[in-house]
C-alpha positions in Angstrom: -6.6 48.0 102.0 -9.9 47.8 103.5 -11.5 46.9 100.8 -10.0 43.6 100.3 -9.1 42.7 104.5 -13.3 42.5 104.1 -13.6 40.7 100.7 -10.9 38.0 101.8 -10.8 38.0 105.1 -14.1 39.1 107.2 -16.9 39.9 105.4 -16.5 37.8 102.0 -15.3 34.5 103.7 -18.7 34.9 105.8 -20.9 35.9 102.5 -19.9 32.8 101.2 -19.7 30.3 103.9 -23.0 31.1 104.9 -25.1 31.6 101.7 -22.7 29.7 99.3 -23.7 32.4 95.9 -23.3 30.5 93.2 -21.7 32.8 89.7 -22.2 32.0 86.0 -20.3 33.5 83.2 -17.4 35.2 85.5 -15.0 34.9 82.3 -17.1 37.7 80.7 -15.5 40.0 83.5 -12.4 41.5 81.6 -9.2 40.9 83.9 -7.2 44.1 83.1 -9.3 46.7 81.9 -12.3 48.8 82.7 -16.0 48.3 82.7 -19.6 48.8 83.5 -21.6 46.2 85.0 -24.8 46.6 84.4 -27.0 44.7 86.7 -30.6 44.0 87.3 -31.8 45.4 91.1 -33.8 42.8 93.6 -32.5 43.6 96.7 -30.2 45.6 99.3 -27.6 42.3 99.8 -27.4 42.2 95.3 -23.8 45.0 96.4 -22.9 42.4 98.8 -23.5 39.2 97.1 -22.1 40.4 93.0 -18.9 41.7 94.0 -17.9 38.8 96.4 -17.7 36.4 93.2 -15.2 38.3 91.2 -11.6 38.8 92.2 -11.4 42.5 90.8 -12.7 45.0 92.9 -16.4 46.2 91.8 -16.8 50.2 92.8 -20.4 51.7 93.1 -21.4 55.3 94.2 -22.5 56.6 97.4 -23.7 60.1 98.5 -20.8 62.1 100.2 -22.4 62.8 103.4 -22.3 58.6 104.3 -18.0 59.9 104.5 -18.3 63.1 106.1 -20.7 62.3 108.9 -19.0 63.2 112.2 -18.8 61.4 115.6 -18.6 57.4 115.9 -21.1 56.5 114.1 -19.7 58.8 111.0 -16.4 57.2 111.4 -17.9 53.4 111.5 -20.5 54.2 108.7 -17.4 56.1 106.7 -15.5 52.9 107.3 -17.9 50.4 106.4 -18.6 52.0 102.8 -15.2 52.0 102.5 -14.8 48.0 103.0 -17.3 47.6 100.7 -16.1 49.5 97.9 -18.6 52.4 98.2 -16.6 55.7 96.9 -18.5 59.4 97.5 -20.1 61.2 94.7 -18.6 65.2 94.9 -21.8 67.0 95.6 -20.2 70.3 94.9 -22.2 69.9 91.5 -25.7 71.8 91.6 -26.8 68.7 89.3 -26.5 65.4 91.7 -26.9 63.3 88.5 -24.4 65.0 86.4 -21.7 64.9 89.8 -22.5 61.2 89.9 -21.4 61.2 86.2 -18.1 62.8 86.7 -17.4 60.2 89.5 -18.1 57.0 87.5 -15.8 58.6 84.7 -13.3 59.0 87.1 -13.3 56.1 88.8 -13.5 54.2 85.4 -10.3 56.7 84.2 -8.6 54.7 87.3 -9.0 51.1 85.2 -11.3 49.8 87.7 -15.4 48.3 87.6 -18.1 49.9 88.4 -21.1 48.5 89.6 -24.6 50.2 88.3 -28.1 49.6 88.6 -29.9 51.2 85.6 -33.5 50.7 86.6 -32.6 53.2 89.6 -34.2 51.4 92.2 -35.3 48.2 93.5 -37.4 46.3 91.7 -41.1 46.5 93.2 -42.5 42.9 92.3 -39.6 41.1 90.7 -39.6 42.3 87.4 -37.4 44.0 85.0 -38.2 47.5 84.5 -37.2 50.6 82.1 -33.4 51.6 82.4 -32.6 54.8 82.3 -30.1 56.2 79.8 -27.1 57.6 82.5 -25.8 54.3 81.9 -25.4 54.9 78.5 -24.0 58.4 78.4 -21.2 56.8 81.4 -20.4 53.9 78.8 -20.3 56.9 75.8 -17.8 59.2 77.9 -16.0 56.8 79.5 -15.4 54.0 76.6 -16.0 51.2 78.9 -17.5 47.7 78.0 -21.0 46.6 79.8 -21.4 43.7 81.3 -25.2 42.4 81.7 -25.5 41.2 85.5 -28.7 39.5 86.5 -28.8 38.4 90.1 -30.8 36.1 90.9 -33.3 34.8 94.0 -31.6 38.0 96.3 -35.6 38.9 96.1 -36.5 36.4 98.4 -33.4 36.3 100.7 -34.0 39.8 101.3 -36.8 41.5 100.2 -37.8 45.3 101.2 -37.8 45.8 104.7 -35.8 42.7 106.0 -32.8 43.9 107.7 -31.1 40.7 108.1 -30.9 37.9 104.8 -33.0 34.6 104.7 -29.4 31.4 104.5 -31.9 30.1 101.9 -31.8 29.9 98.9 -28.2 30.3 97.2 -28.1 33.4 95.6 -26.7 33.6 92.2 -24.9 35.9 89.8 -24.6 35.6 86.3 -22.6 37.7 83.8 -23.4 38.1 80.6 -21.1 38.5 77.1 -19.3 42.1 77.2 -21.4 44.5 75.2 -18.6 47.4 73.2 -20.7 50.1 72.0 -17.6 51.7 70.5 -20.0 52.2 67.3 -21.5 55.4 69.0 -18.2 57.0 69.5 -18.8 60.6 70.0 -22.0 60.7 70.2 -22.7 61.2 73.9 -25.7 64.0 74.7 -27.7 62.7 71.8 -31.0 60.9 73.6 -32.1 58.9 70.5 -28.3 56.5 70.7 -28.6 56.6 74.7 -32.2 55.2 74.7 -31.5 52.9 72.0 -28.2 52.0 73.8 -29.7 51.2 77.1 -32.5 49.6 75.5 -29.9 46.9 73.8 -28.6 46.8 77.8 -32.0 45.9 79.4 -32.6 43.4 76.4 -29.5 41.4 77.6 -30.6 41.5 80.8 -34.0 40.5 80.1 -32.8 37.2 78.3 -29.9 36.6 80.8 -32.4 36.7 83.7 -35.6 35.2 82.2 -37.7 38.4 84.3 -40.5 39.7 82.7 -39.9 43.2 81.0 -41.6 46.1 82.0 -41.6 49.3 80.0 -42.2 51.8 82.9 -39.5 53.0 85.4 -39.8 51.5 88.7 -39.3 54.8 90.5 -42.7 56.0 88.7 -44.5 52.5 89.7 -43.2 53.0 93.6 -44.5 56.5 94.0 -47.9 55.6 92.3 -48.5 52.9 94.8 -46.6 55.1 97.9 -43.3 53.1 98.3 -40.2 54.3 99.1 -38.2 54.5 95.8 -34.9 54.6 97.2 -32.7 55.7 99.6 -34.6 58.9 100.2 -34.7 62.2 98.9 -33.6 62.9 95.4 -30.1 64.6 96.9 -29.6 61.3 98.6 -29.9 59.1 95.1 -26.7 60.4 93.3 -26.0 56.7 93.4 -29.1 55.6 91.7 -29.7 58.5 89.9 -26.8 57.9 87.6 -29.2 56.3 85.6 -31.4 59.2 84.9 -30.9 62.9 83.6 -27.3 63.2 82.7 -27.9 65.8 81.9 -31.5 66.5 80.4 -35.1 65.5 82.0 -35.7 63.4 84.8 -36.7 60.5 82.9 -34.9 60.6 79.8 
């Protein structure tokens, strides 16, 4: 219920009064059944901004402790994630990436979308970097479709370390043709059909957004040159890290 009191009435109505985001390709977005969309990562507001577009309800991942916080400002924060469709990744799992897997599955299972970022992080410069192949093994246990997302100009509304969005200009969100990788049936765990897999995903998402490709991770690129990669420690990615060692090395 809170979910959509703040996608219809508070929060949504003010999203889109105020920055008017603009969506392309919202037919790709199948209307009864579930899927991954894939999107391209500029900004904080991109978890605000895609899911305000659609009429389905968009679900991404957030660590468990942003739910179990005590005291007000547990109960506000637990609330607010709520409204905006965050659901908690079980850390009883010794492997936060493999615990973040079991939660997408699940929450695919339930017929719904779920939102995922597979370079990990936030773009750095603007450009499109290396995905990482949890994206992949999610679409190969769960059978969903992927739908390429690209946002676009959320970069320059809110970049790193603005807390409160420029009005100007629009942002955008454009969805891409469903990709069925229904071909690789079975054949989650093996690296060679999740690279190539997420490889086909960043392609789209290359040509959908017009951002020059990068073949590094952007994680690698932020800690060479001392940026925060993310929301913190590794613990605290399970949301991000769904895109990297599930199971297997850190950057598979």
């Amino acid at each position: 219920m809170g979910y959509w009191l703040a996608k219809f009435v508070f929060l949504g109505p003010l999203l889109r009064m105020l920055w008017r985001p603009w969506v392309q390709g919202a037919e790709n977005i199948p209307s009864d059944r579930p899927a991954i969309i894939a999107s391209n990562h500029l900004s904080f507001c991109d978890s605000f901004f895609m899911p305000i577009v659609i009429r389905r309800k968009v679900t991404f991942l957030a660590k468990a402790e942003y739910f179990t916080t005590p005291g007000i400002k547990g109960r506000l924060t637990r609330s607010f994630m709520t409204a905006v469709g965050m659901v908690p990744v079980d850390r009883g799992d010794s492997d936060a990436a493999r615990a973040a897997l079991t939660t997408g599955v699940r929450v695919l299972a339930e017929g719904t979308l779920l939102g995922i970022y597979p370079e990990g992080t936030r773009s750095p410069d603007g450009r499109l970097y290396r995905g990482k192949t949890g994206v992949a093994r999610l679409a190969l246990e769960s059978g969903a479709l992927v739908i390429p997302c690209a946002m676009v100009n959320t970069e320059i509304i809110q970049p790193a370390g603005r807390l409160f969005p420029k009005l100007r200009p629009r942002p955008g969100v454009m969805f891409g043709k469903p990709l069925d990788f229904s071909r690789y049936e079975g054949m989650s765990g093996d690296r060679f059909v999740e690279r190539s897999m997420t490889d086909e995903i960043m392609y789209e998402l290359m040509q959908l957004s017009g951002q020059e490709y990068v073949d590094q991770y952007a994680a690698k690129v932020k800690a060479a040159e001392g940026k925060d990669v993310g929301f913190g420690s590794r613990e605290r990615d399970a949301v991000r890290e769904i895109g990297n060692r599930v199971p297997g090395t850190r950057a598979s």
